[in-house]
C-alpha positions in Angstrom: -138.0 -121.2 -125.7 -135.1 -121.3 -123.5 -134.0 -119.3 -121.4 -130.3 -118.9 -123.2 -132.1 -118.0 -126.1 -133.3 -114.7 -124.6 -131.0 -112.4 -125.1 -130.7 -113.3 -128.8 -134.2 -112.4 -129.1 -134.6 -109.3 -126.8 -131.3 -108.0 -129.0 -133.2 -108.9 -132.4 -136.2 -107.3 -131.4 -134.3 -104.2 -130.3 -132.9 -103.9 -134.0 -136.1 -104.5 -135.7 -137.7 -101.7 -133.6 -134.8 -99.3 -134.4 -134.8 -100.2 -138.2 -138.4 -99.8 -138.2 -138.4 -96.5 -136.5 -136.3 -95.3 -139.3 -138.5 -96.9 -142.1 -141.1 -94.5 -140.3 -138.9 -91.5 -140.0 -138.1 -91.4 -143.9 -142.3 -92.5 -144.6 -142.9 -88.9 -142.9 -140.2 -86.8 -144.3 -141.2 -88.3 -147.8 -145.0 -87.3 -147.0 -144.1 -83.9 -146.0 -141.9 -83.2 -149.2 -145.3 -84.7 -151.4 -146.9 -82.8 -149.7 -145.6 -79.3 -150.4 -145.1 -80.1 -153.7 -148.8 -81.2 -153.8 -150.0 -77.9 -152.5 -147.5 -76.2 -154.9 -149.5 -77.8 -157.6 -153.0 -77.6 -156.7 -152.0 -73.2 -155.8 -150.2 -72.9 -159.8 -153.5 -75.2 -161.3 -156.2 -72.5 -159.4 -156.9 -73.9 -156.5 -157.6 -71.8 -153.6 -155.1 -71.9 -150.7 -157.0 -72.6 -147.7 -158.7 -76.2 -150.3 -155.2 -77.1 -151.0 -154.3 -77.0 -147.4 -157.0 -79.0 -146.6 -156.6 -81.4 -148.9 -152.5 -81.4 -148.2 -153.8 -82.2 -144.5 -155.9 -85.2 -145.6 -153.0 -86.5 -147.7 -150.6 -86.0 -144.5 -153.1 -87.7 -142.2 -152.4 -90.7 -144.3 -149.1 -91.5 -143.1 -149.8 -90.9 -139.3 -149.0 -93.5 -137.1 -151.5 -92.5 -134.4 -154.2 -92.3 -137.3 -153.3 -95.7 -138.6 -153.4 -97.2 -134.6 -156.7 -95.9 -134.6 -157.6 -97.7 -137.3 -157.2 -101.1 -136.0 -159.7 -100.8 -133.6 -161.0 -98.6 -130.6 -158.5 -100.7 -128.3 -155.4 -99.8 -130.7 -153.0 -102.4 -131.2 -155.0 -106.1 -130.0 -151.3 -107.8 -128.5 -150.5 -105.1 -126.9 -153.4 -104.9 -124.7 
């Protein structure tokens, strides 16, 4: 790579970060709205509250960032190491 070609890419990446970031931001306010309605649900069908919270948590955890970093390994992400 040349070194002309580096602010193209350093402005590139700075787009895909901030359009990414907002991919993330509606992922979590999508989750949250599921998962009230979820708990809604599970409370009208019988379900006791303190389950359906538990089980809203669990469904919750599944679109955390930190938990899916965790995932990849105990190191988190490998190329940013």
């Amino acid at each position: 790579m040349r070194r002309e070609e580096l602010p193209g890419l350093i402005a590139a990446l700075i787009v895909l970060v901030f359009r990414l970031s907002l991919i993330y931001v509606r992922l979590q306010v999508k989750s949250k709205r599921a998962g009230r309605k979820f708990r809604r649900h599970l409370i009208h069908g019988g379900m006791r509250r303190e389950l359906a919270d538990r089980l809203v948590e669990d469904y919750r955890g599944a679109a955390s960032l930190r938990k899916l970093v965790s995932q990849l390994g105990g190191n988190g992400i490998p190329f940013l190491r």
